[in-house]
C-alpha positions as CSV (number, residue, x, y, z in Angstrom):
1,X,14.3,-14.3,-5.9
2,X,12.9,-11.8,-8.0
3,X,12.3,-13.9,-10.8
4,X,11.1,-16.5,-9.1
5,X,8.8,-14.6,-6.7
6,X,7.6,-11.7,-8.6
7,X,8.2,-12.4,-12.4
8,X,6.9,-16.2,-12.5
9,X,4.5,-17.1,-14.5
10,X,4.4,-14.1,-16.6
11,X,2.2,-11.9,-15.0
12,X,0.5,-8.8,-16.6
13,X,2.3,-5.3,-15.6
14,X,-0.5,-4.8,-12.3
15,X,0.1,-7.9,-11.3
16,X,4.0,-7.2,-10.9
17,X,3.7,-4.4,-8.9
18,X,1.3,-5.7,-6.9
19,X,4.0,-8.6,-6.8
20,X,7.3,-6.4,-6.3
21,X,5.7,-4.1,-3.3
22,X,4.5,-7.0,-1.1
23,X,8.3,-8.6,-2.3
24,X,9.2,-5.2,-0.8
25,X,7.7,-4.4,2.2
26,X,6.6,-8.3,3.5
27,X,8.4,-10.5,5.6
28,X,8.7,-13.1,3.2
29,X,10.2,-11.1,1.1
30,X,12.4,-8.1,1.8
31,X,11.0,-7.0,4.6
32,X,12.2,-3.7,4.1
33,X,12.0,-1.1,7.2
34,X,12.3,2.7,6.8
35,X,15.1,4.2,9.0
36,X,15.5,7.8,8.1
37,X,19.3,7.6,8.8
38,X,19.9,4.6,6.8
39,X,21.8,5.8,3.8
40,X,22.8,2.5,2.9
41,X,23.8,1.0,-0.9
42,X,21.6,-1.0,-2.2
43,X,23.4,-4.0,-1.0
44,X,24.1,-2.9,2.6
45,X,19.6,-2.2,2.2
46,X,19.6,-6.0,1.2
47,X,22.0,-7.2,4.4
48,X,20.1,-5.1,7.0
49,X,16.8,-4.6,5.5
50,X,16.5,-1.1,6.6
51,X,16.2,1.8,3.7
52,X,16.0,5.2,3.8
53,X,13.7,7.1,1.3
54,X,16.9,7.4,-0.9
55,X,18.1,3.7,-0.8
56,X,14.7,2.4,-0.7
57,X,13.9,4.3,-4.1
58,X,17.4,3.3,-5.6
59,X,16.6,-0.6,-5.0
60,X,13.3,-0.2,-6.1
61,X,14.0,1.4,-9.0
62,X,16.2,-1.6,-9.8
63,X,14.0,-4.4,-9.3
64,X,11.1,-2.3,-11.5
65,X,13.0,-2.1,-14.2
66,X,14.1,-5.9,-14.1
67,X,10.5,-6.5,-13.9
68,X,10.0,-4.4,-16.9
69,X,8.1,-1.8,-15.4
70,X,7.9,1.7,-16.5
71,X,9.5,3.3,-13.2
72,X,11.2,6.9,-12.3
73,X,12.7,8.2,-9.5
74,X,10.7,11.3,-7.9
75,X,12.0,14.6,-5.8
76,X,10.1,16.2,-3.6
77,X,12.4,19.0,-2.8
78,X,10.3,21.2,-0.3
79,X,9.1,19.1,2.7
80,X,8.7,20.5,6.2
81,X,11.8,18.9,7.7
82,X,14.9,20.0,9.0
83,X,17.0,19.4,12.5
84,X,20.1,20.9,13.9
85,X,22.7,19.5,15.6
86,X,26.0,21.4,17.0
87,X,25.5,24.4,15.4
88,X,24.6,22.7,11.6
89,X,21.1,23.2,10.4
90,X,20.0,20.5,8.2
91,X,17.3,20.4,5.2
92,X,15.6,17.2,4.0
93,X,13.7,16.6,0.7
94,X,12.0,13.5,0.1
95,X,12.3,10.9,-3.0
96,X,10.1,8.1,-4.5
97,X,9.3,6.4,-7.2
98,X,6.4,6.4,-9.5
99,X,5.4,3.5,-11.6
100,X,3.5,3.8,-15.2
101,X,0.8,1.2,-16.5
102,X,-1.2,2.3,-19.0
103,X,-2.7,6.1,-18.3
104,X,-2.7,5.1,-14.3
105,X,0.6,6.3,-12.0
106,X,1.6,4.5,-8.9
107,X,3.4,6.0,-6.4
108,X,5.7,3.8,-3.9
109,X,6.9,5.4,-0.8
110,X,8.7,3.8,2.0
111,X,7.9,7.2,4.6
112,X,5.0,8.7,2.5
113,X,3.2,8.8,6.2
114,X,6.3,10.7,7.7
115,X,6.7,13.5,4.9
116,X,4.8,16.8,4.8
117,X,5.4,17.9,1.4
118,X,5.3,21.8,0.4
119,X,4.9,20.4,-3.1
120,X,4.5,17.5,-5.9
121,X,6.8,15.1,-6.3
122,X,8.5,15.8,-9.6
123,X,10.5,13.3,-11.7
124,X,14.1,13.2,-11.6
125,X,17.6,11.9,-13.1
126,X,19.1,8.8,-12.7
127,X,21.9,10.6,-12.3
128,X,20.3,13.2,-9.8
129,X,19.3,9.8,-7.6
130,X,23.0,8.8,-7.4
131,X,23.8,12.3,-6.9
132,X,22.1,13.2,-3.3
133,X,23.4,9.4,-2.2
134,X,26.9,11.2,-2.5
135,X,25.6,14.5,-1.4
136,X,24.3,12.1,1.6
137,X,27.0,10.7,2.4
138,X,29.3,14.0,2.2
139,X,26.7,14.9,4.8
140,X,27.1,11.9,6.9
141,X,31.1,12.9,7.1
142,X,30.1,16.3,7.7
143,X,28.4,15.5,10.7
144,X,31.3,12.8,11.8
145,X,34.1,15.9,11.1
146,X,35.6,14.3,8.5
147,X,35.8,17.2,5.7
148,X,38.1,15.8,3.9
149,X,36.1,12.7,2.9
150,X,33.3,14.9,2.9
151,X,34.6,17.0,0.2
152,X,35.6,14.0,-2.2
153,X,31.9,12.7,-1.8
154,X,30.4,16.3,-2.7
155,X,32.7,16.5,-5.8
156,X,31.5,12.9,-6.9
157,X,27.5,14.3,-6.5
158,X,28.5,17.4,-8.1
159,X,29.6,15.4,-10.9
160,X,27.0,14.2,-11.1
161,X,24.5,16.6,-11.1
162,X,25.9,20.0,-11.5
163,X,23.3,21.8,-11.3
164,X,22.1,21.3,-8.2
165,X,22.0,24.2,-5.7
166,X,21.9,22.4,-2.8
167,X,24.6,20.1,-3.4
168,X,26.5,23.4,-3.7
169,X,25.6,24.6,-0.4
170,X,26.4,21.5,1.6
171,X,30.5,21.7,-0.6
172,X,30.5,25.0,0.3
173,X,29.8,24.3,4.0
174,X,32.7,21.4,4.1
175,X,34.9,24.1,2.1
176,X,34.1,26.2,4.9
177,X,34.7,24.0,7.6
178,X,37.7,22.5,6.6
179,X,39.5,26.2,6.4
180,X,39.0,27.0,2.4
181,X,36.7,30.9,2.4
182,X,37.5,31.0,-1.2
183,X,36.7,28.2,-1.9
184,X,33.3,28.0,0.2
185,X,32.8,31.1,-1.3
């Protein structure tokens, strides 16, 4: 569909992602939906046509660059939202993706109009993109009680992106909950 409903007749870089976000976002198309809790893959995306900011970024990203456009993920890692539920506080960030034609940037956003960001969006990894969908869903098992699961998920985004603090912090917290101080510690 892509090819055939955004790449056709060779269009000029513009018109492709003028093209890809009405593929996106219209009926005819995708139809894609933002649903903050929908940390899906990009296929499950496809099936229910719901995305969170993560998914929504990873499938984007993916089409972009079959349309040979000059995408990146984007990390806005201070945003004004968090929520707590039996006795865990959680802390969001926010991704995108930013497009490059020429000297002009694009921004696409599924929740742009739901984030209050503390500061720019700054471009990120590939690998850091894959690496909060584990640290997701570790969190999703977190919040199910599964720690176990949990765990093997944070080690995959760790490995991922090692550096990242925050990835850290949520292992630590399954570490902590499944028993291990030391190693939450």
């Amino acid at each position: 569909r892509l090819h055939a409903e955004v790449l056709a007749g060779n269009p000029g870089a513009h018109q492709r992602l003028d093209r890809l976000g009405r593929f996106m976002f219209e009926p005819e198309g995708l139809g894609m939906a933002y649903r903050e809790e929908a940390n899906h893959s990009v296929a499950q995306a496809y099936a229910t046509r719901t995305a969170n900011c993560l998914t929504f970024t990873l499938l984007f990203v993916a089409l972009a660059r079959q349309a040979d456009l000059d995408v990146a993920p984007q990390e806005i890692e201070e945003t004004l939202a968090w929520r707590q539920a039996d006795g865990t506080l959680y802390l969001s960030n926010h991704v995108n993706a930013v497009v490059r034609i020429g000297s002009r940037r694009y921004i696409v956003d599924v929740a742009g109009d739901n984030v209050i960001a503390r500061d720019a969006p700054a471009p990120i990894s590939d690998e850091r993109l894959m690496s909060h969908y584990y640290n997701n869903l570790a969190v999703q098992r977190l919040e199910q009680g599964d720690n176990v699961a949990g765990l093997a998920l944070a080690d995959t985004a760790l490995a991922l992106d090692p550096a990242y603090a925050s990835h850290w912090s949520n292992a630590g917290v399954l570490h902590l909950r499944n028993g291990d101080i030391a190693s939450a510690e």
